[in-house]
VOBA-1610 file (N, C-alpha, C; in pm, whole numbers, padded with zeros to 5 digits, always signed):
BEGIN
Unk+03914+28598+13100Unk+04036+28572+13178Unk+04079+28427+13155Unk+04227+28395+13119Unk+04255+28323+13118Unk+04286+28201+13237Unk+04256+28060+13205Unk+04301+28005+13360Unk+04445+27985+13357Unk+04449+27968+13507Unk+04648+27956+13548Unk+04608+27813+13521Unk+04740+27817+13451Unk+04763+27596+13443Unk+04843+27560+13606Unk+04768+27461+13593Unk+04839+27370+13754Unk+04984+27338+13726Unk+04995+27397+13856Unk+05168+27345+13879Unk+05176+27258+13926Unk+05356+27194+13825Unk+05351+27039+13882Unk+05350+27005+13976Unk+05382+26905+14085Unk+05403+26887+14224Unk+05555+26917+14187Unk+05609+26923+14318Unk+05745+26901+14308Unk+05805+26795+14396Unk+05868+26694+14224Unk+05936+26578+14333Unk+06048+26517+14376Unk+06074+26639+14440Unk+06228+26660+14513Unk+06353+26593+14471Unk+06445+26580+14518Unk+06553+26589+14452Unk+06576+26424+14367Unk+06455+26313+14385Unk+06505+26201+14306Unk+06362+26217+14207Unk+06249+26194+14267Unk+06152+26203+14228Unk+06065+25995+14186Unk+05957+25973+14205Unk+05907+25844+14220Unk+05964+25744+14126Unk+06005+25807+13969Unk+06061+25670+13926Unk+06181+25647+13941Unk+06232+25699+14054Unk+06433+25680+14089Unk+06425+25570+14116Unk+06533+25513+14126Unk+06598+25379+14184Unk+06589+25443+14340Unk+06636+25548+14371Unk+06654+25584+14504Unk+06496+25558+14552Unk+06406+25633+14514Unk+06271+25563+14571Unk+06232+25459+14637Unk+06281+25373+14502Unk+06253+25233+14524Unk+06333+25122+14607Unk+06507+25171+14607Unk+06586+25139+14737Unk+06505+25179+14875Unk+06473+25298+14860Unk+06466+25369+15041Unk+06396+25296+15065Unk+06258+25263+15011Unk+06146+25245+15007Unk+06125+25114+15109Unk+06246+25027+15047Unk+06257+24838+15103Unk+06241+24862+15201Unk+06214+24764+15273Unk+06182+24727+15428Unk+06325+24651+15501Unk+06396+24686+15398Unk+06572+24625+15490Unk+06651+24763+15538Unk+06553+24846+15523Unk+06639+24954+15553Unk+06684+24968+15733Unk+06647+24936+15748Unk+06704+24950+15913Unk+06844+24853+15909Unk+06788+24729+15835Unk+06960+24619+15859Unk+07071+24691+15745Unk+07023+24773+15695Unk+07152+24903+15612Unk+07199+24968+15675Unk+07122+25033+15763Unk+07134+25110+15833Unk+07253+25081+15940Unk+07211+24962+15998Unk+07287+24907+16109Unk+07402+24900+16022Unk+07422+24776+15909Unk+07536+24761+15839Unk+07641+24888+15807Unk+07570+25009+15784Unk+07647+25135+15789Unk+07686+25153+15877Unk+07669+25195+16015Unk+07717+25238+16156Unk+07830+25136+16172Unk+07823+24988+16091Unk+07915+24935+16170Unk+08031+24945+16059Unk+08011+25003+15947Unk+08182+25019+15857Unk+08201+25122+15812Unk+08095+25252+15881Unk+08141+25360+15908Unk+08260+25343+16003Unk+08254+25269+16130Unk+08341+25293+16211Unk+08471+25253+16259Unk+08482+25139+16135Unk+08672+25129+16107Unk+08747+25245+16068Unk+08679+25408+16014Unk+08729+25464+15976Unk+08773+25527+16100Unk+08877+25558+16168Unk+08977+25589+16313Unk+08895+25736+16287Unk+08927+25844+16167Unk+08866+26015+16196Unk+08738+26008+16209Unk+08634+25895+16118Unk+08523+25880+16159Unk+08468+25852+16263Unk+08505+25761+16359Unk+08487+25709+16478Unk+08501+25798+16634Unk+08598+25858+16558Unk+08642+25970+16647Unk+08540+26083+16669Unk+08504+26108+16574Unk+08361+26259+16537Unk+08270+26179+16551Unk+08195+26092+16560Unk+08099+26034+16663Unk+08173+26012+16822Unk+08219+25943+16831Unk+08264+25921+16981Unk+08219+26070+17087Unk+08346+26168+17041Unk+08351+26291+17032Unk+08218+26372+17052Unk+08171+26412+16922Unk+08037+26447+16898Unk+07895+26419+16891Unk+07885+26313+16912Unk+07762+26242+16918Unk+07702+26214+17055Unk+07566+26185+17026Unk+07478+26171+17182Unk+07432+26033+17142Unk+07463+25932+17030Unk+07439+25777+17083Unk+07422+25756+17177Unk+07536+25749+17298Unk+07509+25663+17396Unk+07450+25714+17525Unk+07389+25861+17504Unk+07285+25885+17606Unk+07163+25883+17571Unk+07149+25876+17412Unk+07030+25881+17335Unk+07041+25826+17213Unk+07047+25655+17219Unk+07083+25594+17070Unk+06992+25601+17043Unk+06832+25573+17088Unk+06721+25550+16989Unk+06695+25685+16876Unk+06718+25789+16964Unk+06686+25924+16920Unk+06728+25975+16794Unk+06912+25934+16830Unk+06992+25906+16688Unk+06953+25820+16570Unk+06931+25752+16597Unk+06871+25653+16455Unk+06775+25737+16418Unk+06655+25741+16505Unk+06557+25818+16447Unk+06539+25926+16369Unk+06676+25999+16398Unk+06680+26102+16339Unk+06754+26120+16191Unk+06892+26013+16269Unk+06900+25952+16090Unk+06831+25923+15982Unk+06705+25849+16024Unk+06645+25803+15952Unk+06540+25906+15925Unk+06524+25990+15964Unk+06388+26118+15923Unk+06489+26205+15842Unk+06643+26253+15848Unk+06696+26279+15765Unk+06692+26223+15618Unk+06729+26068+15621Unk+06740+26023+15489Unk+06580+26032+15420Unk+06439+25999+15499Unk+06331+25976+15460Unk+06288+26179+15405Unk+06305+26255+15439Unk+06286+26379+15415Unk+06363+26439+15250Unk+06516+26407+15287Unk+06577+26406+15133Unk+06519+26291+15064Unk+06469+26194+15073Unk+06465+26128+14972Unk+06312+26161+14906Unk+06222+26195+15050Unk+06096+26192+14926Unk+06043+26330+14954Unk+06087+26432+15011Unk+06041+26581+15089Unk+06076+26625+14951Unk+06021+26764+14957Unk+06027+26837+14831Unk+06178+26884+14830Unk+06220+26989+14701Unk+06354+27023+14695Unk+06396+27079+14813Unk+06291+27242+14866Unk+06343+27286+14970Unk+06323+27197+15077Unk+06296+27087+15133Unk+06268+27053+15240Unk+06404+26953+15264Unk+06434+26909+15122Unk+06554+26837+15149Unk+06682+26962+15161Unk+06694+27005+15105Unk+06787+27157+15075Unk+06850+27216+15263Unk+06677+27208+15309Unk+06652+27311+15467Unk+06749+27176+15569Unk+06718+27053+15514Unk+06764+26991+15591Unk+06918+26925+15556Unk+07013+26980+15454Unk+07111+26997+15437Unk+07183+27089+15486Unk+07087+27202+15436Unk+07178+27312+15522Unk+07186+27312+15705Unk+07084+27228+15781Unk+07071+27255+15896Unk+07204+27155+15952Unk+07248+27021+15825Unk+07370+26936+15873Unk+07466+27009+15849Unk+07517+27091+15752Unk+07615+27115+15717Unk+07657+27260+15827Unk+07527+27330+15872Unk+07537+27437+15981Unk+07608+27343+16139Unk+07599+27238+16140Unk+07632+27137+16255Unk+07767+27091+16227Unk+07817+27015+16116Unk+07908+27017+16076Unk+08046+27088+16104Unk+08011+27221+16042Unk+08077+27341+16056Unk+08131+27389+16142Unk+08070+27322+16286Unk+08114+27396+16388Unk+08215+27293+16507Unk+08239+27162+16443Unk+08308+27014+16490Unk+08389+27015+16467Unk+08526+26978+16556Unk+08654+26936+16530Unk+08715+26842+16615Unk+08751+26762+16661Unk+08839+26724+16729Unk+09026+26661+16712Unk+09024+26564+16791Unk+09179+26488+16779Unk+09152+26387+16828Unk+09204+26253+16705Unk+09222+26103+16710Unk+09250+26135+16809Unk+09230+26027+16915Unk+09308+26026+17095Unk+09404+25932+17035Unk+09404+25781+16941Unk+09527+25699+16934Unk+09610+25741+16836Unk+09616+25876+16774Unk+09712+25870+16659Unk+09778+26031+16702Unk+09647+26104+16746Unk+09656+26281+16835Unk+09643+26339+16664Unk+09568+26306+16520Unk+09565+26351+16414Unk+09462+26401+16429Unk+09464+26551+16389Unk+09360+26629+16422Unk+09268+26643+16317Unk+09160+26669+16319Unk+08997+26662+16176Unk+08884+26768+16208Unk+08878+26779+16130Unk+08729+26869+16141Unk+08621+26792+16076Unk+08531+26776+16104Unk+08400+26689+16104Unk+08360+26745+15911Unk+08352+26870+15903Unk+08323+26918+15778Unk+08440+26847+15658Unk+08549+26793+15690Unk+08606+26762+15553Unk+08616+26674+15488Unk+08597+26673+15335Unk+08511+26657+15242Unk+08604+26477+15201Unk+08720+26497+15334Unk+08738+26339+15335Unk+08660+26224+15361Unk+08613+26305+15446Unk+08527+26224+15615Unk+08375+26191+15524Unk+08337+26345+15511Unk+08188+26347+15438Unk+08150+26277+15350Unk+08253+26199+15284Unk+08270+26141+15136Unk+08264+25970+15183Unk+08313+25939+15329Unk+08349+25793+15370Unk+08191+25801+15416Unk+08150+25881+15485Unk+08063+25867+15532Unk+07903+25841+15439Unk+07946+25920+15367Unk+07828+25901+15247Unk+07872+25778+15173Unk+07981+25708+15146Unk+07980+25548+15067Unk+07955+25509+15164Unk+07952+25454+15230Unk+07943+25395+15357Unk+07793+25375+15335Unk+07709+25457+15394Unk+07539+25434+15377Unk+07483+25431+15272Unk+07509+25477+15128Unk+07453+25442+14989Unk+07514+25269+14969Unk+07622+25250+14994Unk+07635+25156+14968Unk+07567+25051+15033Unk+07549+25090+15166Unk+07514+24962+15227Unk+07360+24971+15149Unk+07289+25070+15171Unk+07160+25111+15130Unk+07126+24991+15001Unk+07209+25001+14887Unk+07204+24951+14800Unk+07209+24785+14797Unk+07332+24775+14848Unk+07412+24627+14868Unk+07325+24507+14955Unk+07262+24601+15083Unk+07192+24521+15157Unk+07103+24477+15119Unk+06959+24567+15030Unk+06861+24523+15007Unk+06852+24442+14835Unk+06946+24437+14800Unk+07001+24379+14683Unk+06960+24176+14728Unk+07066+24169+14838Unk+07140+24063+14926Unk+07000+23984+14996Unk+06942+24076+14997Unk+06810+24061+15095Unk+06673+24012+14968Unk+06706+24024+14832Unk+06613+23998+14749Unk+06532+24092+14667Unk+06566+24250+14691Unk+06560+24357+14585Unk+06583+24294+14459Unk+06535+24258+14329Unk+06602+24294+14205Unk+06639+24461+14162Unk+06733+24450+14151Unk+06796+24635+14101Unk+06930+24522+13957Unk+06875+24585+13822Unk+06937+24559+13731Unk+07065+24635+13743Unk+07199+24563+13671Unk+07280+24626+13671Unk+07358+24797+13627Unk+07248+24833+13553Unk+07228+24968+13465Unk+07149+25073+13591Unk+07075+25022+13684Unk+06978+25075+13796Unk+07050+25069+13893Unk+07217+25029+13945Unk+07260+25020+14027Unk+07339+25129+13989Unk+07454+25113+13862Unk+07493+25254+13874Unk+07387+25367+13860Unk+07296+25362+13833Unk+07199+25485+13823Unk+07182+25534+13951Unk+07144+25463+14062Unk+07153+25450+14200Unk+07274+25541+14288Unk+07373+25520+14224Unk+07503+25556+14257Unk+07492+25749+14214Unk+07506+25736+14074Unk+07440+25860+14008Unk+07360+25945+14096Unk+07244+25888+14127Unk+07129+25991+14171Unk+07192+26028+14327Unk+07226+25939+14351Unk+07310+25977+14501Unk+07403+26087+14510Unk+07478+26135+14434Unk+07613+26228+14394Unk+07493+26363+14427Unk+07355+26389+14366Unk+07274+26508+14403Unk+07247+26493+14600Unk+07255+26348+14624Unk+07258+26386+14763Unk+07381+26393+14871Unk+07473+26382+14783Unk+07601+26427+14878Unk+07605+26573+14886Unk+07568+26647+14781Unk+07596+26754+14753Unk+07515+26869+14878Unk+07450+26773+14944Unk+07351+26821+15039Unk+07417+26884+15169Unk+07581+26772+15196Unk+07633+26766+15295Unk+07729+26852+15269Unk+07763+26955+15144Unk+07914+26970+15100Unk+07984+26976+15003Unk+07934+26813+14996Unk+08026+26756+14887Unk+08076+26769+14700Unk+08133+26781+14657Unk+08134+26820+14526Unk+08087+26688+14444Unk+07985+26671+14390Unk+07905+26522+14301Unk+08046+26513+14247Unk+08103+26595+14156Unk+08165+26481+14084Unk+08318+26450+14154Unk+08323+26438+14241Unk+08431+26392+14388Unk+08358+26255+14436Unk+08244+26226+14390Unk+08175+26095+14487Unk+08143+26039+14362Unk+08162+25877+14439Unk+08178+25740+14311Unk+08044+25766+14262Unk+08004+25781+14129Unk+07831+25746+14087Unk+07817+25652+14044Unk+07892+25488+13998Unk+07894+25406+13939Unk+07932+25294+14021Unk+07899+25131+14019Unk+07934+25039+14114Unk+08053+25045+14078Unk+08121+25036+13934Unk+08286+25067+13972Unk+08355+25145+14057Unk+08287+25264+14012Unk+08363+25399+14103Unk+08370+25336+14279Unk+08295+25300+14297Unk+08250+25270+14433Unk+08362+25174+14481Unk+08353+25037+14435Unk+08445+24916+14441Unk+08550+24988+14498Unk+08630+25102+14349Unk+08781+25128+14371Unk+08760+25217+14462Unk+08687+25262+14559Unk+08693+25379+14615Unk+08705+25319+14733Unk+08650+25235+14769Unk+08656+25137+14893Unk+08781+25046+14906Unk+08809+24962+14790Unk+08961+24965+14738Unk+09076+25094+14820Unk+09042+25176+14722Unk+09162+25266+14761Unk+09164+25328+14905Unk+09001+25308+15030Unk+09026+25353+15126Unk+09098+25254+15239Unk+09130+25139+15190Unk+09093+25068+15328Unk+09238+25026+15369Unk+09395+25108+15328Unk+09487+25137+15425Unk+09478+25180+15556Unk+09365+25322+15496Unk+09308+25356+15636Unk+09249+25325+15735Unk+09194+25245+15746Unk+09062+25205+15802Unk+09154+25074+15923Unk+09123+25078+16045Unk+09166+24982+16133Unk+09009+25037+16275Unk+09045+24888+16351Unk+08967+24876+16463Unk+09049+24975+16600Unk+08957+25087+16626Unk+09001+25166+16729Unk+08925+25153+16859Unk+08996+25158+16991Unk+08955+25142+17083Unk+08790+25205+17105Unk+08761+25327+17079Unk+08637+25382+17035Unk+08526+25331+16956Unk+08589+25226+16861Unk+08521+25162+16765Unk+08442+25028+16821Unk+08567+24991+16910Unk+08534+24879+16960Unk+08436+24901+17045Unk+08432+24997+17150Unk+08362+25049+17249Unk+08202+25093+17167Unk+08200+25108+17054Unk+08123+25181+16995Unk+08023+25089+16977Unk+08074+24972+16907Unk+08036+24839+16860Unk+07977+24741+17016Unk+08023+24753+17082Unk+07935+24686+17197Unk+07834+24744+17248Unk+07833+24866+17235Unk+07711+24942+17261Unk+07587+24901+17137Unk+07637+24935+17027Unk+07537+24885+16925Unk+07457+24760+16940Unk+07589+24646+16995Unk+07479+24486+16981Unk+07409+24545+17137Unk+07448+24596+17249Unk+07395+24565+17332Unk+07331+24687+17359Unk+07210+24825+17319Unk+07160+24919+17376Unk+07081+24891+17506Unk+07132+24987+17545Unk+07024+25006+17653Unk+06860+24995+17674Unk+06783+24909+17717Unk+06639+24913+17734Unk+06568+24873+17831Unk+06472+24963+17852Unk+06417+24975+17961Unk+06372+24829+18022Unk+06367+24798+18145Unk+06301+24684+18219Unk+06170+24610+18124Unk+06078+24691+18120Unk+05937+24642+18032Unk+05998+24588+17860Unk+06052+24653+17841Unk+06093+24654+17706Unk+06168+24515+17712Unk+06291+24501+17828Unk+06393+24424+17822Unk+06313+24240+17871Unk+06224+24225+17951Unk+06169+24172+18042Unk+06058+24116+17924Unk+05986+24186+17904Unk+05817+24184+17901Unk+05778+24169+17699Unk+05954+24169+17638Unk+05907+24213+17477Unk+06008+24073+17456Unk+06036+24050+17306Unk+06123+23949+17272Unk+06270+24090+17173Unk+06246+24203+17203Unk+06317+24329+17176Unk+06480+24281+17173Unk+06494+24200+17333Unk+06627+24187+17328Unk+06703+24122+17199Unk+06642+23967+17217Unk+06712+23890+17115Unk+06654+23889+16966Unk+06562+23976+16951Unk+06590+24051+16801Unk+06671+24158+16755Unk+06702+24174+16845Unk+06795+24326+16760Unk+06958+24298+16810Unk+06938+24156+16857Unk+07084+24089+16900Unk+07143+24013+16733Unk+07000+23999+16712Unk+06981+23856+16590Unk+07021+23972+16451Unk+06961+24081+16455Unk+06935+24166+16343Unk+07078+24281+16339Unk+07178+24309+16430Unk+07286+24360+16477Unk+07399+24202+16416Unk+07391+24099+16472Unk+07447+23998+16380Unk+07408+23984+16234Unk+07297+23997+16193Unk+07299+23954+16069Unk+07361+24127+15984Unk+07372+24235+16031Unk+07460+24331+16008Unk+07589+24307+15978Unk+07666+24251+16079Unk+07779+24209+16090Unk+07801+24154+15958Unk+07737+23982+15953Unk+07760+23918+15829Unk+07746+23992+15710Unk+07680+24105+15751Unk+07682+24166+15545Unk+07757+24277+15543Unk+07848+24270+15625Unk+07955+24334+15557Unk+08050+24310+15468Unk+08133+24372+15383Unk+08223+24268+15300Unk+08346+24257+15362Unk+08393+24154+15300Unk+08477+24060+15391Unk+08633+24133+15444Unk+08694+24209+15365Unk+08761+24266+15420Unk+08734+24381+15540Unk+08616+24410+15593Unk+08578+24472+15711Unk+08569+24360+15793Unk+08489+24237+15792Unk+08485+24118+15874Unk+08622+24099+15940Unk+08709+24134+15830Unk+08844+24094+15892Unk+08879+24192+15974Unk+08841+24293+15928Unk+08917+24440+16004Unk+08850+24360+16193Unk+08745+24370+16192Unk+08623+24330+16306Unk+08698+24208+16402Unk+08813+24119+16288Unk+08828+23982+16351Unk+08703+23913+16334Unk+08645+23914+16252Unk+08516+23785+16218Unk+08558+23718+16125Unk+08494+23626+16087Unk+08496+23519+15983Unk+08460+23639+15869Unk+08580+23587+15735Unk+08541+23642+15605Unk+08548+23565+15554Unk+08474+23484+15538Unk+08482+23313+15446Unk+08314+23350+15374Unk+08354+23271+15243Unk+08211+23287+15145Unk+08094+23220+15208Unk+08158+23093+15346Unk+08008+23056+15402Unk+07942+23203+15502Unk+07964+23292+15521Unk+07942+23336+15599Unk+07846+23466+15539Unk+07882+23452+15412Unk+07820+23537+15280Unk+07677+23467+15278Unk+07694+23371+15254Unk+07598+23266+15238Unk+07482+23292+15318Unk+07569+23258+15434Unk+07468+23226+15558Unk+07389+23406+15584Unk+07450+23489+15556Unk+07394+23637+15609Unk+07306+23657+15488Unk+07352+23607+15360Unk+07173+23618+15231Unk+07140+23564+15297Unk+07119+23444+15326Unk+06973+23361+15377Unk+06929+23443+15465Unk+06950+23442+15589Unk+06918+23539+15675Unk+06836+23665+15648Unk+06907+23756+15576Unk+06852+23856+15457Unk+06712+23803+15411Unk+06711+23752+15336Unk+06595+23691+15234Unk+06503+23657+15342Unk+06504+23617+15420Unk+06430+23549+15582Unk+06366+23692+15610Unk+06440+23780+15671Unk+06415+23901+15748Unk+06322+23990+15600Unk+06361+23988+15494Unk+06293+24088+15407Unk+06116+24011+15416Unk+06135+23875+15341Unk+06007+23838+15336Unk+05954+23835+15431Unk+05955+23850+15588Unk+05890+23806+15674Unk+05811+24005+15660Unk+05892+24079+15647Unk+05870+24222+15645Unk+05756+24273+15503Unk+05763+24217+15423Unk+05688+24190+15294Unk+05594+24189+15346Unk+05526+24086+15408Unk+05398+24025+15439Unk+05296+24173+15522Unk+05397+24260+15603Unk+05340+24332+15644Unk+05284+24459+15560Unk+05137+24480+15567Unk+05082+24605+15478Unk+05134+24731+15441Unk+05154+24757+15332Unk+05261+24902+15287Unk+05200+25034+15370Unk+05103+25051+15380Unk+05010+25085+15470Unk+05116+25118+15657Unk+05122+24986+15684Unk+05216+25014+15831Unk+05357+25047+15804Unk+05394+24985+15677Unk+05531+24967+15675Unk+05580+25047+15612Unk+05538+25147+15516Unk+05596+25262+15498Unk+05542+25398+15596Unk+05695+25449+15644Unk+05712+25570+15721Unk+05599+25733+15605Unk+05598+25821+15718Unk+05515+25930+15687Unk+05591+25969+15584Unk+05720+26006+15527Unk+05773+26053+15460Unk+05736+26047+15324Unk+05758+25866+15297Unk+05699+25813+15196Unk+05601+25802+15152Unk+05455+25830+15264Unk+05357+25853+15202Unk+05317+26006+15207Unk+05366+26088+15206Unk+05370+26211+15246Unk+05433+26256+15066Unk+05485+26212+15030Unk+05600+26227+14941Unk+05487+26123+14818Unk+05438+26064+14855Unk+05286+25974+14738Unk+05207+26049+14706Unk+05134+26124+14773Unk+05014+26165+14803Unk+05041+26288+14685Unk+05209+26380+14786Unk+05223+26491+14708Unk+05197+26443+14544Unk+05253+26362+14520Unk+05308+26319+14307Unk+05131+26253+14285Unk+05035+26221+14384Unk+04884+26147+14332Unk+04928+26047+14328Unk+05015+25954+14377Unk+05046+25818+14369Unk+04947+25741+14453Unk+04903+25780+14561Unk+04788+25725+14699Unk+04656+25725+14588
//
């Protein structure tokens, strides 16, 4: 009898030598994160389908968290695991609609306008932030970056070749959105909740919780690019570029120091182990 040959692992939709790996992977991902939520939400239909639809502000921690077990699952979970958890957004999706309250322009959460702002929005920051922060990603590995991303829009919907895969594509795409894009009463409302969440007495009292995530919510701000600063009413001046790398570079290395061991989430080592990388 012959033996069965071992099957490969399977390593999901980027697989360990992606750029995407090695983006998710950084330890700036939370100040991306933040940086996304906050230029996701100049977009007025975007802002609106959170406002609307979302449980942020009875349960922001929950939300992040879950954001973030979303992105950590597609990025290093096997095909079906990223696949199960596409289809379970796009089953959510599907069933959202509302109406701008300041314009009364009506949207459905599923269209492939929205899905498309929403996805530059977090690859980019994904990319841009930990770049800013002291990532080297060569210029050939950034559009590649862009590239491998187009397989994860496709998760939400989206048609890949409808989404920028290249830092050009991207530029003009952000370029060509930002007629649209203004500060809405919702946005604004949205945005004070962000610097200021809710936390418990012990937490608020007894941790230094507050004025880090006051400090780390500002240094968000600053890395946005400058025509959102403006949208915001902040300073878009190149010192302010300046001053949010440093900052960056500050917050990454201090995160460095800590053992890959604590600092990478289950996903990622879950997603090692599978390929024999551990």
């Amino acid at each position: 009898m012959s033996e069965q040959p071992d099957l490969e692992p399977d390593p999901g939709l980027y697989g360990p030598d992606s750029v995407t790996w090695r983006v998710h992977a950084d330890p700036t991902m939370a100040l991306s994160g933040l940086r996304a939520l906050l230029l996701q939400a100049v977009h007025p239909l975007a802002m609106a389908g959170v406002a609307q639809h979302s449980d942020f502000r009875e349960d922001p921690w929950g939300r992040l968290f879950r954001t973030a077990e979303y992105v950590g699952v597609t990025t290093y979970g096997t095909t079906s695991e990223a696949r199960r958890a596409g289809a379970k957004v796009r089953g959510i999706h599907g069933r959202l609609a509302g109406i701008e309250p300041e314009t009364g322009v009506t949207y459905r959460i599923n269209d492939p306008h929205l899905l498309r702002w929403v996805h530059c929005v977090e690859v980019e920051s994904f990319l841009t932030t930990a770049m800013r922060c002291g990532l080297r990603v060569s210029a050939a590995d950034q559009d590649r970056y862009y590239a491998e991303q187009t397989v994860g829009a496709a998760l939400v919907g989206l048609d890949p070749v409808t989404v920028p895969g290249s830092v050009a594509q991207m530029a003009a795409y952000f370029q060509e959105m930002q007629p649209e894009l203004r500060l809405t009463d919702a946005a604004k409302k949205a945005v004070r909740f962000v610097m200021w969440p809710p936390m418990s007495a012990l937490v608020r009292l007894g941790t230094p919780a507050r004025p880090a995530w006051v400090a780390l919510t500002s240094a968000a701000f600053a890395m946005l690019p400058r025509w959102a600063r403006r949208i915001y009413r902040l300073p878009g001046l190149p010192t302010t570029d300046l001053a949010a790398s440093a900052a960056g570079l500050a917050f990454r290395s201090g995160l460095l120091i800590v053992p890959e061991s604590l600092r990478h989430g289950p996903n990622l080592k879950n997603g090692q182990a599978r390929m024999g990388l551990l």
